[in-house]
Structures are given as C-alpha cells and as structure tokens.
N, C-alpha and C positions, 0 to 999 in steps of 0.2 A: 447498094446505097439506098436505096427503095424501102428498100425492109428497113433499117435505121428510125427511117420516117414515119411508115408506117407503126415502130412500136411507139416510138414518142406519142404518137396522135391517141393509139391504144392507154397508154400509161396516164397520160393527159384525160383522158375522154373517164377512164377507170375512180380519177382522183376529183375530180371535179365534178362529179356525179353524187360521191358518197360524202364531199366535205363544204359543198360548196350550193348544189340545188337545191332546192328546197318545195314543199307545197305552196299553195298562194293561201291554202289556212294560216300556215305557220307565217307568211310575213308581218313584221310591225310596224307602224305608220311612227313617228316620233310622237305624233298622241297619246299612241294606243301605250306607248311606254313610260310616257311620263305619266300619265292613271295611273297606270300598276304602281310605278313607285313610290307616288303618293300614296296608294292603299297597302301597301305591302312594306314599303322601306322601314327599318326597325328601328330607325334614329325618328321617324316622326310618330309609333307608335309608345315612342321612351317619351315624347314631350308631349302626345295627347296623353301621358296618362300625371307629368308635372303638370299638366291643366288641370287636370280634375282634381289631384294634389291639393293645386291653388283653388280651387272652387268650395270645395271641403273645407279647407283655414276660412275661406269667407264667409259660411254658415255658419261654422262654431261660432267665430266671433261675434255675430250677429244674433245668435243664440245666446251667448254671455252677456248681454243685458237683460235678460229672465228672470228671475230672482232662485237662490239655489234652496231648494227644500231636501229637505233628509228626514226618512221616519226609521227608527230603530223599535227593535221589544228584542227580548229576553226569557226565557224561562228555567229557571233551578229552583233546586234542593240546597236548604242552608244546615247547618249542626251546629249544634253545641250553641255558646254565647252568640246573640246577634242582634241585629235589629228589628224589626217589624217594619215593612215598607210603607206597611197602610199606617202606623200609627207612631213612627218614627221612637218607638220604646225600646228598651231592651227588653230580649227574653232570654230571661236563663232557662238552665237546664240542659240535657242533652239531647231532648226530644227534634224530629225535625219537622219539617214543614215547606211546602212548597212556593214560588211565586210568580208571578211575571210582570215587566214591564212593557209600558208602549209609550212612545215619546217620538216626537216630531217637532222639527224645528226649520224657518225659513229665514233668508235673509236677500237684501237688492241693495245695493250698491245706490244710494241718491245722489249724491255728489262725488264724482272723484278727479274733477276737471278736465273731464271730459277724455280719460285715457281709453274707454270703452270706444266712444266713437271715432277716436284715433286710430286704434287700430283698428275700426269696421274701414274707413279710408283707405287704410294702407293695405287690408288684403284686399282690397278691390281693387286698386291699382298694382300690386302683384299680380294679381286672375286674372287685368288686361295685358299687362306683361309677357304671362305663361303663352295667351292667344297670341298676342303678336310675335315671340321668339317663334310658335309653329307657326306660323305664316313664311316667317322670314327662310325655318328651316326649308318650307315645302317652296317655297324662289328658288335657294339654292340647291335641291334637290333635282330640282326641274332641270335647272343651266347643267348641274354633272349630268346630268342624263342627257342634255343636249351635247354636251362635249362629248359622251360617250359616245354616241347616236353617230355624229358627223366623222368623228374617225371610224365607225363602222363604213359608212356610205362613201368616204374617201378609199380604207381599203377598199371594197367595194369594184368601187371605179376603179382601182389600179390591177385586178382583178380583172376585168371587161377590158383594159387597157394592153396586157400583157396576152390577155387571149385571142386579140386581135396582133397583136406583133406575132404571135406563134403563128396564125394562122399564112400571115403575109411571110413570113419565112420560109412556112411547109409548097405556098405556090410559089414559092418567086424557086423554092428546091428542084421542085418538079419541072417546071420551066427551063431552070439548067442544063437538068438530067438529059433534056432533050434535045437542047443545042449541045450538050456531049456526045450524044449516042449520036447525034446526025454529024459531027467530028467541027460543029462551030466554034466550040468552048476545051478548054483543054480538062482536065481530071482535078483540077486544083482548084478552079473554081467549087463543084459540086463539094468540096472537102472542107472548103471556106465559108459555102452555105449551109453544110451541116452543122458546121460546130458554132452556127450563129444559132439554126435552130434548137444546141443543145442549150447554149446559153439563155435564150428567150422561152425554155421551158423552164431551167433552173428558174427563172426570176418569175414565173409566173407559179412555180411550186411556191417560191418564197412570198410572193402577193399572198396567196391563199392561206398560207399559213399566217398569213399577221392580221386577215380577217378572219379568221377563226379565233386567234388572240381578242381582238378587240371583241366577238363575239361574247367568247368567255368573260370578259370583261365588263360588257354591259349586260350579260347574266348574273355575275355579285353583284354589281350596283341595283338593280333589281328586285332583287332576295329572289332570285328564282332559279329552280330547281337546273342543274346542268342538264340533265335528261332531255329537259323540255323542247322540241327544235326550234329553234328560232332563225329567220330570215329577216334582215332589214328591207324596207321598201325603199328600191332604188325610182324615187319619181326624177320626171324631168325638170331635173333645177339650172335656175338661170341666175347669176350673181346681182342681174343686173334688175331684177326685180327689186331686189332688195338696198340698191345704195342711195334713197331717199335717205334713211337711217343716218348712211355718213357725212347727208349735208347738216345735219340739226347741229346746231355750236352746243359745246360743252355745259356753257352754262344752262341751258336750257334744258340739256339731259341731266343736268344736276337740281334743277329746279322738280323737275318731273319725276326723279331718284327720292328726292328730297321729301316726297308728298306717298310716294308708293313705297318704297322701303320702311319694312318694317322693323329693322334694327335699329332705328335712329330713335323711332317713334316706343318702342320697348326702353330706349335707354332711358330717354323723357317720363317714362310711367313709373321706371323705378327709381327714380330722383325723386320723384313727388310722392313715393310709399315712403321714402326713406323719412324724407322730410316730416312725413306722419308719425314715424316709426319715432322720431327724434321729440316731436311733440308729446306724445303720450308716455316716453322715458321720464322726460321733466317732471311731467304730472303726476307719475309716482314718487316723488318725494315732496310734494303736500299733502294735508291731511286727507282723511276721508270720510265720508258721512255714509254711515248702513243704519238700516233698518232691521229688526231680527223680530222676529214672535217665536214663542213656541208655545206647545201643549202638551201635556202626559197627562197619564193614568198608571195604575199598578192592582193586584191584585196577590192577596196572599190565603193561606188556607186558616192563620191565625183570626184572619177576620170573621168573626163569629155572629149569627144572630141565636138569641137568648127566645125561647118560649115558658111563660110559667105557667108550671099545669097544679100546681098546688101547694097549699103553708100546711107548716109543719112549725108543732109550739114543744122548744125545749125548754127545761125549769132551768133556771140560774142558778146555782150553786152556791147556798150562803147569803141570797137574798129573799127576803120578807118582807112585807108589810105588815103592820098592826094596824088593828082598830079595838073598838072599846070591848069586843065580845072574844076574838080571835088572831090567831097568829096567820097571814096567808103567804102561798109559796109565790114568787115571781117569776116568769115563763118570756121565752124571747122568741116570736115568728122566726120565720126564716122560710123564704122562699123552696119550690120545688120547679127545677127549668128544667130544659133539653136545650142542647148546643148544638146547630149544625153550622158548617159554613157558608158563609152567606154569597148566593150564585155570583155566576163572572159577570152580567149586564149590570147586576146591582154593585156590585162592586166598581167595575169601571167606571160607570155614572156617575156613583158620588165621591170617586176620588178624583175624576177628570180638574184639569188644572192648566191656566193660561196664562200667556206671561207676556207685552210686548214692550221693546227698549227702542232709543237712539242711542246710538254709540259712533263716537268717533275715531278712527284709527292714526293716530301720530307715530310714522315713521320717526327714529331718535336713532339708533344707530343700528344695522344688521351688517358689519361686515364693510362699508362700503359697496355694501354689491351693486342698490343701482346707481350714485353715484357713478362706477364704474359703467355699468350698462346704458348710463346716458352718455359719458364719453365714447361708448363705444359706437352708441347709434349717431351720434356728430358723426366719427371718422366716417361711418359707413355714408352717411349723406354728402361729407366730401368727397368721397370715391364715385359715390354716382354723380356728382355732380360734374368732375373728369370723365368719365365714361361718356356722360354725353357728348362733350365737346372731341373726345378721342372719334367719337361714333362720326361725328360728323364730318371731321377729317377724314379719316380713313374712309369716307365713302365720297367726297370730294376727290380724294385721291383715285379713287379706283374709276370712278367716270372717267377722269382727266384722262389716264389708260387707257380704260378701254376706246374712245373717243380719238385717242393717239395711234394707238395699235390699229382702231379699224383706216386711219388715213394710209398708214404706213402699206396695210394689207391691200389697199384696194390700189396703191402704186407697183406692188408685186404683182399686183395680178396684170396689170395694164403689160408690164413687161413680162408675162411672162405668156400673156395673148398673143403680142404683136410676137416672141421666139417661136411660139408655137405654129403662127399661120404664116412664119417664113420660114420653119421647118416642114409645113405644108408642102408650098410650093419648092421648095429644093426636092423633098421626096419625090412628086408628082413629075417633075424632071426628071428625077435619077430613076425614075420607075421606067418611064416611056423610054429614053437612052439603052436603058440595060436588054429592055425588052429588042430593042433593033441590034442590040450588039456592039452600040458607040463607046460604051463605059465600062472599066471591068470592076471584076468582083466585090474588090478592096473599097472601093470608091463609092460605091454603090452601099456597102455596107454602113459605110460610115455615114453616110447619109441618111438611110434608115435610122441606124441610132442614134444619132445626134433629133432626128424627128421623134421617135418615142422618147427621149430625154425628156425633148420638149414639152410633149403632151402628159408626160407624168408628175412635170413640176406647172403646168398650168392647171392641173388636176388636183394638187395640193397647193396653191395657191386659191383658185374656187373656194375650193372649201375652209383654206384657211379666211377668208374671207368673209364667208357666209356665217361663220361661228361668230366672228369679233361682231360682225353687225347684228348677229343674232344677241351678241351682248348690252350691245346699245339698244337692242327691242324691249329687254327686261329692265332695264334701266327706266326706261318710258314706261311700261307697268305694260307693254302688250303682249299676246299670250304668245309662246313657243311652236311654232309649226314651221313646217317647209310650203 
C-alpha cells in the first residue's frame, strides 16, 4: 500500500518540477507584464503607427498653404515645316534644328474661405484623436493583462491549494497504515485513503494543467515567444487591502471614468474634426481667388548672330545712268557676313519672359461631386456626433457594472470566508478525532473535502474580487498592481 503512495509522491514531485517551478529570474510581477505588453503588443504598434498616419496628414495640410511652383524645360529636334520658338516664324524646308525650353510657374491660393485652415483644424483634431484612441488602447491592454495575470495567480493558488490536500492525504495515509498494521483500523480504511489520495492528485494534475493554460495564454496576450519561461509572482495578497475601491459610489467612478477615459474624449475630438471637415466641404463650392506668375525662356539653334566681314558690289543688269559725256553701269553692295548661332546665356537672357495674373476659380458644375461630398461630410458629423453620446453611455454603463459586480463579488467572498473558516474548524475536529480513533474513515473524508471545497472557492472568490476592484482602480485613472 506504501509503494502506491510512494509512486504518486514520485509522479507528483516528477510533474511539478518540469511544468510548474520555475527560476525567480523567470518570475513576472504584473508590472513587469503590463510594460511588455505595452512595448510589444501588435494592436498598439498598428495604432502608433495610425498616429503617425494622422501626424503626416497634419503637415501636408499645413504644408498646403505654400504656394505650388513647377519648373519644366525640354529639349528636341524639329523637321520639316515648323515654327521657330525664338522668333514664333515659320521655317520651311526640311532642314532641322535643335531647341530647348525652360519655364516655371507658381501659384497660392488667396482667398478660398478658408478651406485650407479647415482642414489644418480637422487633421489636428484627428492627430489628437489617433493619441487618445492609443491611450485608450494601452487602458485596455493593461486591464487584459490584468484579467489574464489574476487567473494565472488564481490558478496558481489552486495549484498550492491541491498540493497541500495531497500532501495531507499522503499523512493522514501513512497514519492509517499504522493503526492497520498495529490491527486498530481495519484494511478498508487504508483503501478509502488511497483512492482519496488518487483523487487529490488527479485534481492537482488538473490545477497544473489549467495554469499552464492560462500561462500560454498570457504568453499570446504578450506577443511573447512560447519558449520563453515564465513564472507569475505569487505575492501575498490580501482582498482587503483593496475594498476602499468598493466604497466610492458609482457616480463618482463615473465622474473620474469621465475625465480619464480616453474613448469619450477621442469621440469629442472627432465630432469637432468632423465639423471642420464639414466646413471647409461648404467652402469649396464658392468661388476662389489665386495668384499665378510665371517665367520662361527658350533657346533654338535658328537663332543666329550675323558678323559682316565685307561688301561686295554687283552691276545691275539693264541699269544705267547718263550724263552729258557718258553712258554708266549701276552696281548694288551687298554685304559679306558669317552666321554662327548665338550662345545659350545670350539666348536665354534676351528671351527670358514674365507673366503675373489674378484669377478667380467659379465652381459651375463638375458632376455634383462636392455637393455630394458636403452631404457626405454632414452625415459623417452626425455620426460622430452619436458616437459621442453612444461613447458616453456605454462607459456610464460599464461603471454602473463594474461598480455592481465588484459589490456583488465582495458578498461572495464574505461567504465564502466565513464556509471556509467553518470548514476550518470541522477539519481541525475531524483531524484530531480521526487521529484518536473516534471517527471513521468516510466521515473524516468528507470533511476534508467539503474543507478543500471550501478554500478553493474562497480562492476564487479573492481573486474574483481583487479583479472587479482592480476595475473600479482603472476606472479612477490609478495604475494596475498588486
């Protein structure tokens, strides 16, 4: 019967070394896990980078009152019939010739009632939006990792719980064995206490496993590697440190919800972008006042400078002069030049050319598009303007809960104190009885487990407790620990 006992202790001792100890490197304080998830969690590195998203729309925009400049040039080969760019002539012939252009032009927007600064407003209350939606994420980041945290530390405890029922099985065994063998106790007894001891190892294999579970479990919520070991730190918690929490009245936790949540205050940021967004739609369908200048040049290879290096007199054909003595021929100069083309600074320079306009742009019809697009930015600003009031209920609501749930929790635990420490006392009875031999086996058992009952649902009662108040802590904006 011995040996039975002995391999449980062995099997037990084997399982709970490799799935269950741990280094004190490897333990995690609920701080040290709520960091990580803050620096690691992939849903808050998705919405710091919609922040910067929103950060970037805020520059452009801001940027877009600038004035826009464009400078263009060009260079070809023309043929055949065309124009001359220097000297806006035709040239015939098939010969070609080379050219280029350079031209720049700029414009700024003077008046457009003010849709520019509209939407500078409305991405900056977006970009405060993007920050506060990751705030609000990194709250509720925090609380799953404290929901995950405490069912680790409640397994945990049920764990420490069941390993002390084995233990008190394996003595109260041996104790038996010995009022057996000395012929006090009959063989039925020992047979009664084995198979409690088998029982209270199953259910401590099964604790272990479902903290190993909630392990894995707050390793995804994490983003951290399965490999990695992890140990929760079992500190010594006391409930009743913590029920301050459950005197504050609701409203006041909603008052103090109200100022720290940053959902509500996200929802409030993007009603008033909207509202921007709705103004500056308007504004494009009146007119608009721009300013524009530009400047060019061009350069062609027709463009020629002329040098004259000497005259040259030919007779005229058929003309004459008389005088009183003689007949004379008549002769017509005519220059002798070289042509080269005249360089690209001299050319640019004296074709350079500037231009500057007012111009008004009157929207008349395109479509209805922004028509449409100012309908469309109304709906969106009555939607946010629901979302707030949605925002503010639903977090009204969830105070009112959590504020409900922790009264409710902190009456469970009351009872399931006062079962626990009259399962105390009937144990500590039926312990000392058994040990003189007043009480038998059955009796004695049942007493036992109706005591570990007890202290397994005061156990999760604690901790159901310590969570709901730990909700009412975020609630009030104060930081997550044990």
């Amino acid at each position: 019967m011995m040996r039975l006992s002995r391999v449980f202790s062995l099997l037990l001792l084997m399982f709970i070394s490799t799935s269950v100890l741990a280094q004190q490197d490897n333990e995690w304080t609920l701080q040290r896990a709520v960091q990580y998830a803050l620096d690691n969690n992939i849903s808050i590195k998705q919405s710091e980078l919609n922040q910067r998203l929103a950060k970037l729309t805020l520059q452009q925009s801001k940027w877009g009152q600038l004035p826009n400049v464009n400078v263009s040039t060009g260079y070809g080969r023309s043929f055949g019939r065309s124009v001359d760019p220097t000297t806006n002539q035709f040239v015939e012939g098939t010969s070609s010739y080379d050219y280029m252009s350079l031209s720049g032009n700029a414009d700024v927007l003077l008046f457009g009632w003010f849709q520019v600064r509209n939407r500078i407003t409305q991405n900056k209350l977006n970009y405060e939006a993007a920050g506060k939606d990751l705030e609000q994420l990194k709250n509720d980041v925090s609380l799953n990792v404290a929901t995950g945290y405490l069912r680790a530390l409640l397994a945990k405890e049920q764990v420490k719980i069941n390993e002390q029922q084995v233990s008190l099985s394996e003595a109260q065994l041996k104790q038996t064995q010995k009022f057996t063998d000395a012929g006090r106790l009959p063989e039925l007894n020992v047979a009664q206490l084995e198979a409690q001891l088998a029982s209270d190892s199953a259910n401590l294999i099964t604790a272990i496993t479902e903290y190993n579970a909630a392990i894995l479990d707050m390793k995804a919520l994490l983003n951290l590697s399965f490999e990695t070991p992890f140990e929760v730190y079992l500190p010594e918690v006391s409930a009743e440190k913590y029920f301050s929490s459950a005197l504050v009245t609701p409203e006041v936790v909603y008052a103090a919800a109200r100022r720290n949540m940053a959902s509500v205050y996200s929802s409030e940021l993007k009603y008033k972008a909207a509202k921007k967004g709705y103004a500056a739609s308007k504004g494009a369908l009146l007119p608009q006042f721009v300013l524009n200048g530009q400047a060019g040049t061009n350069y062609s290879t027709l463009n020629k400078d002329f040098t004259v290096t000497g005259i040259t007199n030919s007779p005229i054909a058929g003309s004459f002069a008389a005088n009183s003595a003689d007949t004379l021929q008549l002769y017509q100069s005519s220059p002798i030049f070289t042509t080269d083309t005249r360089p690209l600074g001299k050319q640019l320079d004296n074709n350079f050319r500037q231009s500057i306009s007012l111009g008004v742009n009157i929207p008349i019809f395109r479509g209805l598009q922004q028509q449409t697009a100012v309908r469309q930015a109304k709906i969106n600003m009555l939607i946010q303007e629901l979302n707030v009031t949605q925002a503010e209920i639903t977090l009204k609501q969830q105070v009112y809960k959590a504020h409900n749930d922790a009264k409710n929790a902190l009456q469970k635990y009351y009872a399931a104190l006062r079962s626990a420490n009259a399962g105390k006392r009937a144990y500590d009875f039926a312990q000392k009885r058994n040990e003189l031999g007043l009480t038998n086996t059955v009796e004695y058992l049942v007493t036992q487990n109706n005591y570990a009952a007890a202290a397994g649902n005061l156990a999760i009662a604690k901790y159901d407790l310590i969570f709901k108040l730990k909700v009412i802590d975020y609630y009030l904006g104060k930081e997550l620990k044990l």
